[in-house]
N, C-alpha and C positions, 0 to 999 in steps of 0.2 A: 212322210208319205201323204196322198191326199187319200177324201175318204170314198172315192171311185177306183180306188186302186185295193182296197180291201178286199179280203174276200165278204159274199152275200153275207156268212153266219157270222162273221166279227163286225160288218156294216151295222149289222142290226143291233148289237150288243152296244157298239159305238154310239148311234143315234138315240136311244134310250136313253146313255147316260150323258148325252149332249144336251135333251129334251131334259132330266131332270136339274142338270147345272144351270138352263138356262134359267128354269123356275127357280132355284134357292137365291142365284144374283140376278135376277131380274129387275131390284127395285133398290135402287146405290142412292142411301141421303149421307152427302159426305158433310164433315165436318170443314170449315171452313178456315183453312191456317192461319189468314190474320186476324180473326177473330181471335187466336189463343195468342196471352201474353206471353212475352221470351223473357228467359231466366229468371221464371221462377221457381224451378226444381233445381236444389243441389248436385253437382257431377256425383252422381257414383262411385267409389272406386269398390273394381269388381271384386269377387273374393275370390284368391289365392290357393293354389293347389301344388303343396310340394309331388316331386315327382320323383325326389329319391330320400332314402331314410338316413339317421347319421346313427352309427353305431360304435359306440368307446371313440368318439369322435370321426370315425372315419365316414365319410359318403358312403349309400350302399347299396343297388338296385334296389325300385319299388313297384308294385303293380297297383293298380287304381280301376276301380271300377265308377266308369260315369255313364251317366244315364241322359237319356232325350223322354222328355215329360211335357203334357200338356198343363200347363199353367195357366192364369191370370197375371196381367203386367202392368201396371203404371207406367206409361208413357210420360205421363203428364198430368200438373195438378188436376187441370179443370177436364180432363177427355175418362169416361169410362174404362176401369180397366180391360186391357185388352186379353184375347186367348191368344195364347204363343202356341210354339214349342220349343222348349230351354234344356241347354246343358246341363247337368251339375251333379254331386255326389249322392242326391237325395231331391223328392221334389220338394220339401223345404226349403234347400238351399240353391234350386235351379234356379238361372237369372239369365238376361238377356243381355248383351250378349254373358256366355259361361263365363266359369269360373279360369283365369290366368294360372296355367299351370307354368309350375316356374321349374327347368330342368337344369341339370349341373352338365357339365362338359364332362366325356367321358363315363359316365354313370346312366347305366340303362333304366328307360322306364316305361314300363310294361303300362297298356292301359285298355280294358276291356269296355270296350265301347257299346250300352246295352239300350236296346230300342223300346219303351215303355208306351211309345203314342199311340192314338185310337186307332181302328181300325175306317177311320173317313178321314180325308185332307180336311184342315180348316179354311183354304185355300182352293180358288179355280185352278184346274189341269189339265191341259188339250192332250188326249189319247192320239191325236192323232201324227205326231213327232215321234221318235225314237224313245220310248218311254218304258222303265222300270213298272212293271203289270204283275204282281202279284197271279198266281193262277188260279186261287179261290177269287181275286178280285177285292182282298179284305187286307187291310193292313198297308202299313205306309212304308215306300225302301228307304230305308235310309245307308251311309257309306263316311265313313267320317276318312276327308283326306288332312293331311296334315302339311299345308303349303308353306312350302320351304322346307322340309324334311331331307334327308338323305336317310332315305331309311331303303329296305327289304320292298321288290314288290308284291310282296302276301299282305304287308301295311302301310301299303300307298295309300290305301281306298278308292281301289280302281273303281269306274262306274259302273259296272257289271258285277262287281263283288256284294252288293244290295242284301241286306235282309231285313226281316222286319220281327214285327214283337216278339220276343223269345227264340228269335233266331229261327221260326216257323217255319218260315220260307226264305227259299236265298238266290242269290243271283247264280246265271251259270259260272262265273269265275270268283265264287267265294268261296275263300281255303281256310279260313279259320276265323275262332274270336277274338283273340286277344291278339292285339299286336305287341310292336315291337320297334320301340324308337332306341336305339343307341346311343345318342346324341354327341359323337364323335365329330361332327362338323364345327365347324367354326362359332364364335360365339356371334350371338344376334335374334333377331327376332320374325317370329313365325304366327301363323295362326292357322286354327283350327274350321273345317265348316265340314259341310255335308254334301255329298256328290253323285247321288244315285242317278242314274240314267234320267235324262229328261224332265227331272224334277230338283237340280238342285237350283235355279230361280225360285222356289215355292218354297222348296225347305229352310235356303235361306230370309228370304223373303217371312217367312214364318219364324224364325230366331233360333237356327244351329248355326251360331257363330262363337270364337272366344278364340282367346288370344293365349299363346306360348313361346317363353323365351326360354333359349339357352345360354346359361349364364357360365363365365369361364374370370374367375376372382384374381386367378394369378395373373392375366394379360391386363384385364378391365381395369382392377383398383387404381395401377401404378397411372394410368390415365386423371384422374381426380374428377372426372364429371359429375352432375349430381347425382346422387344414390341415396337409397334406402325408398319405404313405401310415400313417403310424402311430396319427395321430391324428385320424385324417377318414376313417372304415372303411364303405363296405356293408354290411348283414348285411340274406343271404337266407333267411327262415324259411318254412319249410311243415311239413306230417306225414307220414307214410308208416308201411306195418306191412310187416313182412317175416317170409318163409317161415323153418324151418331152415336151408335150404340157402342163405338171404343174397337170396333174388330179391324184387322187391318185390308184396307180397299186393295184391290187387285183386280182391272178389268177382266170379265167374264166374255169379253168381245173380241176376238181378233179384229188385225185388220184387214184380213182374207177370211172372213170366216166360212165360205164356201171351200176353202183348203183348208186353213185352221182355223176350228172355230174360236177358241181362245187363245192360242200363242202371237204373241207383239213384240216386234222386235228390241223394246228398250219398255224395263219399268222406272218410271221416275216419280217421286214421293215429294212434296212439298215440304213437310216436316222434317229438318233434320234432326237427327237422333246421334248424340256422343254417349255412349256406354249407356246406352239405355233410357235417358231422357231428352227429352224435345227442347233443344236451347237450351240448356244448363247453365247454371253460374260457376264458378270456381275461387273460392277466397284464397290470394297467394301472398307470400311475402315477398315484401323489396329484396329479390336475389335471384338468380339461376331455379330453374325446372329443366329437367327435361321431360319430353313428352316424345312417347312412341305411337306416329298415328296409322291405325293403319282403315284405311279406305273398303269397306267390307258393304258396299253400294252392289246393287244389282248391276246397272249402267252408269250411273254418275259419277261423272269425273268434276274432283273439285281443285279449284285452285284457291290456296289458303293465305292470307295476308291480313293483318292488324289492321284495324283503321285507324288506332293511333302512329302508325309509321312504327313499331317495332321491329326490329330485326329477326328473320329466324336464323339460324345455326344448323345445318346439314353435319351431323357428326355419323350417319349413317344410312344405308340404301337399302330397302325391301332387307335381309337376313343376315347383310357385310356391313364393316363399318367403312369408313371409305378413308384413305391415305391423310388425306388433311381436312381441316372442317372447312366448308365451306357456309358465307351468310349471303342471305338473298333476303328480298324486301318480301316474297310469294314463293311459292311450289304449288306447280300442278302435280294432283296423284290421283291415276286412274283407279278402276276399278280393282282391289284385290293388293294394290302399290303399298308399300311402307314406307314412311319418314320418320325418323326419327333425328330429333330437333332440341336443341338447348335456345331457350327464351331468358333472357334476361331484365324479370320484370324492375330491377335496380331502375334504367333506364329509361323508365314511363316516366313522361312528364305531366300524366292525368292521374288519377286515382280508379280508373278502367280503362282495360284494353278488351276490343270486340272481337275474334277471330271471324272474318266473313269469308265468300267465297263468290268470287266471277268468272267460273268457269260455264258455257253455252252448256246444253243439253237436247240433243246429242251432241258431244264434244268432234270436233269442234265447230261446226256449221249449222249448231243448233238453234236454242229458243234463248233469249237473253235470260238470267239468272231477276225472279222475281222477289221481293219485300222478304216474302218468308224464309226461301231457298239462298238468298244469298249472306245469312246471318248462322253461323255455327254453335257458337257458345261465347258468354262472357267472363271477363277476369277482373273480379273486384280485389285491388291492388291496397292492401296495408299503406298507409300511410308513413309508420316509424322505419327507418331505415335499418339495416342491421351487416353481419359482418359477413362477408360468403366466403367458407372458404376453401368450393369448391371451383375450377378453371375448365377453361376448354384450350385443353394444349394444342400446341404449334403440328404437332404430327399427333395422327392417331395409331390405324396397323396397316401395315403395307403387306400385301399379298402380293406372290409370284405374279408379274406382269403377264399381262396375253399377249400371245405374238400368234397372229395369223401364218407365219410362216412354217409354221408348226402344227399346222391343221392338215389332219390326213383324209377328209373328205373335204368337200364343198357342195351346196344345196340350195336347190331356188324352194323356197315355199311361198306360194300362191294364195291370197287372200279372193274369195267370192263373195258375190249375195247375188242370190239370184230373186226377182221380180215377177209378178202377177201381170194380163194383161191392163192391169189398171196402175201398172209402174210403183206396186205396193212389196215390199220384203216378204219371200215365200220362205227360203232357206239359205243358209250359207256354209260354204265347205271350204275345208284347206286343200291345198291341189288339185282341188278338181273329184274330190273322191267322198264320199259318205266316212260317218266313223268306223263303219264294222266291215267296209273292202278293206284287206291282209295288210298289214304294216308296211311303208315305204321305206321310211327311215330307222333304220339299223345300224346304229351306232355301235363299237366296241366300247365296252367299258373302262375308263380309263382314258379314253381318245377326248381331241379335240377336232370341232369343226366348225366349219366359216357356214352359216346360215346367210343367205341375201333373202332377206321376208317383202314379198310387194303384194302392198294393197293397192287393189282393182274396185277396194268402194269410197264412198266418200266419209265413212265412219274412222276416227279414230280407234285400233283394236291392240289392250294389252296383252301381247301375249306370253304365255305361261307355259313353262317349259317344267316337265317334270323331275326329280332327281338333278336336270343339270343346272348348273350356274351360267351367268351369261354375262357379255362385256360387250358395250356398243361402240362400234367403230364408225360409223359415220350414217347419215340419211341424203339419197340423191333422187331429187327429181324425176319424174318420167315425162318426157316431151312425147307430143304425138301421143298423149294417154289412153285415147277413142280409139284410134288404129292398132294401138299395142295389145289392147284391151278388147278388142274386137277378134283378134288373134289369139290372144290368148283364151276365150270361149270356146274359139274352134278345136285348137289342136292343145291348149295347158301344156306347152314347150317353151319354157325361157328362153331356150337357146335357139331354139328355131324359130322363133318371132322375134329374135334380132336384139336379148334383152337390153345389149352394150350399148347398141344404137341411139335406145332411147333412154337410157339412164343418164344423159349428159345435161340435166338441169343443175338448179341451185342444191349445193350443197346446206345443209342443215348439220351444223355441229351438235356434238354431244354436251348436253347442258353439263356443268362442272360436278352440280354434288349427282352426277346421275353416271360417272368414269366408272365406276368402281362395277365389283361386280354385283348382277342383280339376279333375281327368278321372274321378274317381270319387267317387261318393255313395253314402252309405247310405240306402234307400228303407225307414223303417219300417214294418210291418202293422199294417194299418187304417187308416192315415194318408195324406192328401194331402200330398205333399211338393213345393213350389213353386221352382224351381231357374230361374236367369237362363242361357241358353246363349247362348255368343258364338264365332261363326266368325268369328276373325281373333286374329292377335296382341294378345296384352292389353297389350305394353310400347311399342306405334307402331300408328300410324295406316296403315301400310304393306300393301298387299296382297299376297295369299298370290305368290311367284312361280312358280308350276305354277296349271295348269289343276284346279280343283278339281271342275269339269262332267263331268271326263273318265270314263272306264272305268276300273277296274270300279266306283268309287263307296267307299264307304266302308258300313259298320253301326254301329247301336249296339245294345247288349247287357247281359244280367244278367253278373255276374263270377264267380258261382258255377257252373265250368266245365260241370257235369254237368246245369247246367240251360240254359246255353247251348248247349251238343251238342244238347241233346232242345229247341231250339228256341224258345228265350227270347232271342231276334235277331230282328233287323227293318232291313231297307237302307235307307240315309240317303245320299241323292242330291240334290246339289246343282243350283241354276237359276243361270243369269245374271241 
């Protein structure tokens, strides 16, 4: 909303606390990324959180309480420790990203998710977007969603479900504390953030991030990939830019700031960060790794490749594994995307390998990839050779195939951004509708359906679909984009602006390790992109065991955070 659209008594409230933001960031002395040397913090590996108990041997549901705590962080040797705010079992042991809870297939695991932050962001936050507002005005929302879950949605972490320190205050659609993961889905890998209305760019941006798998021994082992903690690693990448004084930079300035004074449509950090440090090293042996990467960037999209010519190994996509591995010399992964990837440092014929990245920013018609931004972390490679004797087999697990013909709906979803008279990003919406106009899409639970997703901007947008699974079927051109796109402003009808007409460009295939199925997709501009969604387990025939009808419902959503805040979400509410 703008802030002529408020009412007089919230105007005023507004502008006071725009006047004092402007005074606390008014004076940004940043730290300068190539001044700070790469790789020389150790990777991290984060600490580990069982999620189920074993008793007289057997697995055994377990509940966890974790906490969001303001802390102090190491970024980096030479940079001031920074203020967060981190996951973890205690503020002791909170870290950035949390702590890697690790779940069993079939074994429930309860985990009461409890908000300890201060009652002021550490962080700039424009009031004037669709935003989680406390009604004393005191205290932070936070919503932990769990992407890639199939869970209950009472433990989606809907963005309306919000509460803050001690559960004080809450959102209108918060039903309880403790949730409730199952982990009946397929085995693979998931992660954790934070999703409160309008502020989850901030929160995460501020460090409610961490990672969780579902692990399933009896399918996995007979596979031989590399396993155990040393050699079967997370790695959480994102960016961040920081002050002198170690806190983390986040302009205070829209770039409408006459509508928003501080909301921008993409944050982009010089510094990138893997599990908590800036350019990390990693000492590995001559042998197989795998590494789970997952992409937990506000807006950046990276595309990953050795500069020694290493090989990477596709043995998995975003929470599935995928039919057979596939190797590629790079992978691009958007914002929110998982890969997960077997590297075979055996095959280095240097004693380092450099993981960089040359993916534009905003992907893909953005800024070229700078000294700092395009260097991720290094691998200092053992010398002595040794014996591995773990493989990456010929077939991994093949899930029920998708067949579009078997789709009981079909759906155009419409990608916006709409523009300032100075041709500047105001907001953007899917279909044509704000997130809190009544749900469109009403899926039965258990259906399949044909999604055609068309982006109408020039932004790459992955999107995120919640509870369901997805399978890409193809990407086609839009000819006549202006006119189509001009049409579709007016009237937001596919079918009535002729969508067939104009979807007769170049087709774009589905990249190979990207067949399988995912939770997140990349939606290219100007293109119809045709995606098969399935609500239900892809590995059984099994139905969901919760009520998937229930309150508060579920959304789907762009993954690029600061366009999801400003309203690129829309509620997906289920029928019987």
């Amino acid at each position: 909303m703008m802030l002529k659209m408020v009412d007089p008594g919230k105007r005023t409230v507004l502008l006071v606390l725009l006047i004092m933001m402007s005074s606390v960031w008014a004076e940004d002395r940043l730290i300068n990324p190539s001044k700070l040397e790469m790789f020389v913090d150790k990777l991290p590996d984060m600490p580990k959180v069982q999620g189920f108990d074993v008793v007289g041997g057997v697995p055994r549901p377990k509940s966890l309480n974790i906490g969001m705590y303001e802390i102090r962080w190491k970024f980096h040797r030479d940079v001031p420790s920074t203020p967060v705010f981190a996951y973890g079992t205690s503020p002791a042991t909170a870290t950035v990203p949390g702590p890697t809870i690790e779940a069993l297939h079939g074994v429930d695991t309860y985990v009461t998710w409890r908000n300890y932050l201060p009652t002021k962001h550490i962080l700039p936050w424009d009031p004037t977007i669709p935003t989680a507002v406390p009604r004393t005005r005191r205290g932070i929302p936070t919503v932990v969603h769990l992407h890639g879950g199939i869970d209950e949605p009472e433990s989606d972490g809907h963005s309306h479900a919000w509460f803050t320190a001690g559960f004080r205050e809450r959102g209108p659609m918060w039903t309880k504390e403790k949730y409730h993961y199952p982990n009946k889905q397929h085995p693979g890998n998931m992660w954790y953030h934070d999703h409160a209305m309008g502020l989850t760019r901030v929160n995460l941006l501020a460090g409610l991030i961490g990672a969780y798998i579902v692990r399933h021994p009896a399918v996995e082992s007979p596979l031989g990939l590399p396993a155990c903690d040393e050699f079967d690693r997370p790695l959480v990448v994102f960016d961040r830019s920081f002050r002198v004084d170690g806190s983390i930079y986040m302009n205070s300035t829209g770039n409408n700031p006459s509508i928003h004074p501080q909301w921008q449509p993409e944050y982009f950090g010089d510094a990138i960060i893997v599990n908590g440090k800036a350019w990390p090293y990693m000492v590995v042996r001559r042998r197989q790794y795998r590494f789970r990467i997952i992409n937990a960037s506000n807006a950046r999209f990276f595309r990953f490749f050795f500069t020694n010519g290493l090989e990477i190994v596709h043995v998995a996509a975003d929470s599935a594994y995928l039919e057979e591995p596939v190797a590629a010399n790079g992978t691009l992964v958007a914002p929110s995307e998982i890969v997960d990837v077997v590297v075979d440092f055996s095959k280095s014929k240097s004693d380092h390998a450099v993981l960089a990245n040359d993916a534009a920013y905003p992907y893909p018609s953005g800024d070229p990839v700078n000294e700092a931004n395009s260097k991720v972390m290094k691998f200092i490679i053992k010398k002595d050779p040794e014996v591995d004797p773990t493989r990456i087999p010929e077939k991994l697990i093949e899930y029920p195939a998708a067949d579009p013909s078997a789709a009981s709906r079909t759906r155009y979803i419409a990608m916006y951004e709409y523009t300032s008279d100075a041709d500047e990003p105001t907001h953007l919406y899917l279909n044509g509708k704000p997130f809190d106009d009544p749900a469109t899409e009403t899926p039965a639970a258990g259906s399949t359906e044909v999604w055609h997703v068309i982006n109408l901007t020039e932004d790459n947008h992955p999107l995120h679909i919640h509870l369901g699974l997805l399978r890409a079927v193809d990407q086609t051109e839009l000819l006549d984009l202006e006119e189509f796109k001009g049409c579709m402003m007016k009237s937001n009808d596919a079918e009535r602006c002729h969508v067939a007409e104009h979807a007769r460009g170049r087709k774009v295939g589905v990249r190979p390790h990207e067949k399988g199925w995912k939770n997140v997709y990349k939606m290219t501009p100007g293109y119809v992109t045709t995606v098969l969604v399935r609500f239900s387990y892809i590995h059984s025939n099994a139905s969901y065991p919760f009520d998937a009808t229930a309150e508060p419902g579920y959304v789907y959503h762009c993954h690029i955070l600061d366009h999801e805040d400003n309203e690129m979400m829309r509620p997906l509410k289920f029928i019987k």
